[in-house]
C-alpha positions as CSV (number, residue, x, y, z in Angstrom):
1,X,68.2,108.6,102.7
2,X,70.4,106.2,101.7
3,X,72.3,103.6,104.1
4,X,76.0,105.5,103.1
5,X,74.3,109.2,103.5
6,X,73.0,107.9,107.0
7,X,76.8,107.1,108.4
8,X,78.0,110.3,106.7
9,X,76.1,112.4,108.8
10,X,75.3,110.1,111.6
11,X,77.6,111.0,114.9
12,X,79.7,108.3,117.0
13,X,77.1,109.5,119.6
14,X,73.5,109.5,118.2
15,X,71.4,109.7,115.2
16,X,71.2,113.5,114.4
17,X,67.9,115.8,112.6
18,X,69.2,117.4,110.2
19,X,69.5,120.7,111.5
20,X,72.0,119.0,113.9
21,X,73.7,117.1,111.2
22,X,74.3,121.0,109.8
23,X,75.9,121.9,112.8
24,X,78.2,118.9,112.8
25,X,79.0,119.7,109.3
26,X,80.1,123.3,110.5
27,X,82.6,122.5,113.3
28,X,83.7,119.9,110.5
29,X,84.4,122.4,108.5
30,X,85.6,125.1,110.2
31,X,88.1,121.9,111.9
32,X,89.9,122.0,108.7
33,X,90.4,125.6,108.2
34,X,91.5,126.1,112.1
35,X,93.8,123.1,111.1
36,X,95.1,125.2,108.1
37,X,95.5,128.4,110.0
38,X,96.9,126.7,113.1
39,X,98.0,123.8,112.9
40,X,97.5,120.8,115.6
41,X,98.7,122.0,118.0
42,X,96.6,124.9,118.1
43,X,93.8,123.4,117.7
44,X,91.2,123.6,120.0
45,X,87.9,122.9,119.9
46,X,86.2,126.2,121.4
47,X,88.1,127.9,118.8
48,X,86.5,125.4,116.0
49,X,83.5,126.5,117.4
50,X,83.8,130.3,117.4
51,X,84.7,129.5,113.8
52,X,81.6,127.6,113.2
53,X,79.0,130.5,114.7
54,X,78.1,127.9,117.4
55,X,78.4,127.7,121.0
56,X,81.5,125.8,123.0
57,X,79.0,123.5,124.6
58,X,77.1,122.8,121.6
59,X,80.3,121.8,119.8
60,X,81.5,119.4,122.8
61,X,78.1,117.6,122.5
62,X,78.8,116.4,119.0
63,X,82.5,115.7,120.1
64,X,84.6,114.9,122.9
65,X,87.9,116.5,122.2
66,X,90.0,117.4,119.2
67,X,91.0,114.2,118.3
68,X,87.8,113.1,118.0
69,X,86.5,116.0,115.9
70,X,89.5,115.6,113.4
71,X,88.9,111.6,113.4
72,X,85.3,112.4,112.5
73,X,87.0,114.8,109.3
74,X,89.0,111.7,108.3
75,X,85.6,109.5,108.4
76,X,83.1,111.5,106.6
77,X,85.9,111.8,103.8
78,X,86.2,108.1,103.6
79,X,83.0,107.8,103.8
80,X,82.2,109.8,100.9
81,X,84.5,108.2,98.7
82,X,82.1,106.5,95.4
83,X,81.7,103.3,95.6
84,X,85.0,100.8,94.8
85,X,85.4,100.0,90.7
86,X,84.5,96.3,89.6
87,X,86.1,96.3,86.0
88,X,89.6,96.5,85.7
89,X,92.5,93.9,86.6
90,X,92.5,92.8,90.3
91,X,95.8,95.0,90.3
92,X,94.0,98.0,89.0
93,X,91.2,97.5,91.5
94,X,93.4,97.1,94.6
95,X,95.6,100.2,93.6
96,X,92.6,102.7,92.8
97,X,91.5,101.7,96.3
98,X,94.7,101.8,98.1
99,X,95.8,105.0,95.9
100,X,92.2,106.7,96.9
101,X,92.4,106.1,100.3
102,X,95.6,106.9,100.6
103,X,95.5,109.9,99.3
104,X,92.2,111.0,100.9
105,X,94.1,114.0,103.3
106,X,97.6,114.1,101.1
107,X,96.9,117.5,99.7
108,X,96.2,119.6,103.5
109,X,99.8,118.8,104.8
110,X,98.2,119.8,108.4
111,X,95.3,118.0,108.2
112,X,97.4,114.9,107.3
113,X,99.6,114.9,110.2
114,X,96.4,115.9,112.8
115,X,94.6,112.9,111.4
116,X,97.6,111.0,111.9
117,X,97.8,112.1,115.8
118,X,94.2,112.4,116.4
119,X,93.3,108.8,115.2
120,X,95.4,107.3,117.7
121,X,93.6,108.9,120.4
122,X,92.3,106.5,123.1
123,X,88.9,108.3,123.8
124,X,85.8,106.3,123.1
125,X,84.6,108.3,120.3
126,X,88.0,107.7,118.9
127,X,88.1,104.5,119.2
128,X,84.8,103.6,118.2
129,X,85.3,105.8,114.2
130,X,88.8,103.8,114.2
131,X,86.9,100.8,113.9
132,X,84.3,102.5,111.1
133,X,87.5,103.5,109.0
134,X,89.2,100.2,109.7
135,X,85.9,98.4,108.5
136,X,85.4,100.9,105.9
137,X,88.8,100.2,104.1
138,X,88.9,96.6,105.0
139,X,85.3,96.5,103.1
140,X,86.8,98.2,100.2
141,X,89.8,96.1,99.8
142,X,87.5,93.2,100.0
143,X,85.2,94.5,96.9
144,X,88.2,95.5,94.9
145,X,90.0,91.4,95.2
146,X,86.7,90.5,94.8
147,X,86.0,86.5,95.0
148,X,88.2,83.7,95.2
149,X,91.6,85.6,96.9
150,X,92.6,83.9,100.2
151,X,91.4,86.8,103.0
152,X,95.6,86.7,104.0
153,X,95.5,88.5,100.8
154,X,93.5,91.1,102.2
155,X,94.9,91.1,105.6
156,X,98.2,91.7,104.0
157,X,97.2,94.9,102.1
158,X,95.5,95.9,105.1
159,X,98.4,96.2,107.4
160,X,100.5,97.4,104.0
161,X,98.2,100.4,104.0
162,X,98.2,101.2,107.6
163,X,102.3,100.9,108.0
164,X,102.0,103.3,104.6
165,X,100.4,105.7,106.6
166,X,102.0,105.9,109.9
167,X,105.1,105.8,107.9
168,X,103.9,108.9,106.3
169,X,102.2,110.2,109.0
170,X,105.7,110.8,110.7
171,X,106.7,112.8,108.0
172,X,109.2,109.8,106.4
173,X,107.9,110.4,103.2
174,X,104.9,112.0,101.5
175,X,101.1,110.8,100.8
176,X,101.6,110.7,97.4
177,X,105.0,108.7,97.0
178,X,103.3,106.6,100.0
179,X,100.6,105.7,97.4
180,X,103.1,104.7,94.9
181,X,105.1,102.2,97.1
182,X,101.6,100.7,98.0
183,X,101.2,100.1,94.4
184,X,104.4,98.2,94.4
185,X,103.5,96.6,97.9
186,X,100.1,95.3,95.7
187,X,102.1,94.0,93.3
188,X,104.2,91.7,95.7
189,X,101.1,90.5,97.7
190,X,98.3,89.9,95.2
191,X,98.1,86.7,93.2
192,X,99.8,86.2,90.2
193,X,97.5,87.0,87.3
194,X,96.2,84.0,84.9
């Protein structure tokens, strides 16, 4: 198994067989339809469970609460993301990545706006995938400028993307015009090209 399968099915908790990664693949699942049927709100993990075929108990061993179980939805999406393009334009690189990440949830509406809520949740697990996602796209970012751009370049689109998606996450505007003005952001913080 590869390093990126490992942290796709690899809990904040433990290292999981494969019949337990299964299971945590279920509740994942069935997270996002609940989310779909019910909203946020609504949400609760014994019912994410009941949707999964698996006991209560067995789904509050793989997570802690709601927020961390929709937190974990956002991760293993990220995480499954191909690896970030090396040809192109700096530009072109930093947008794909912005554009892709951006737009990871933009389609499920609800799903958008739970990830939003859940991933400022202040429970360990939480906390803990925050930092795998904030790595994650900071890692990204990094591939895509590549060599010889100051890191401030990179801490800039950083915070560009996470004000982009708070600002969307309160419903301001959507994913997909978000992804736009982060283009536009790109343009004003990157380097001029040569």
């Amino acid at each position: 198994m590869s390093g990126n399968q490992e942290l796709i099915t690899e809990s904040t908790r433990r290292r999981l067989t494969e019949r337990q990664a299964d299971t945590v693949r279920k509740l994942t699942d069935a997270a996002v339809a609940e989310i779909r049927e019910t909203g946020f709100e609504g949400l609760t993990v014994r019912n994410v469970a009941k949707r999964a075929g698996v006991a209560p108990a067995t789904a509050y061993t793989y997570f802690a609460s709601k927020n961390h179980l929709i937190t974990e939805v956002f991760w293993r999406r990220l995480s499954a993301l191909p690896p970030v393009r090396t040809g192109g334009t700096l530009q072109e690189r930093v947008v794909a990545v912005l554009r892709e990440t951006t737009l990871l949830v933009s389609d499920e509406p609800e799903l958008a706006a739970a990830c939003t809520t859940a991933m400022l949740g202040t429970d360990p697990d939480v906390r803990e995938l925050r930092l795998r996602i904030g790595v994650s796209i900071r890692r990204r970012l990094e591939v895509a400028v590549g060599d010889g751009v100051p890191a401030k370049v990179v801490d800039a689109l950083e915070i560009a993307y996470a004000g982009a998606l708070v600002h969307a996450g309160m419903g301001y505007t959507s994913y997909a015009r978000m992804a736009d003005r982060l283009a536009e952001m790109a343009e004003l913080i990157l380097p001029d090209p040569e």
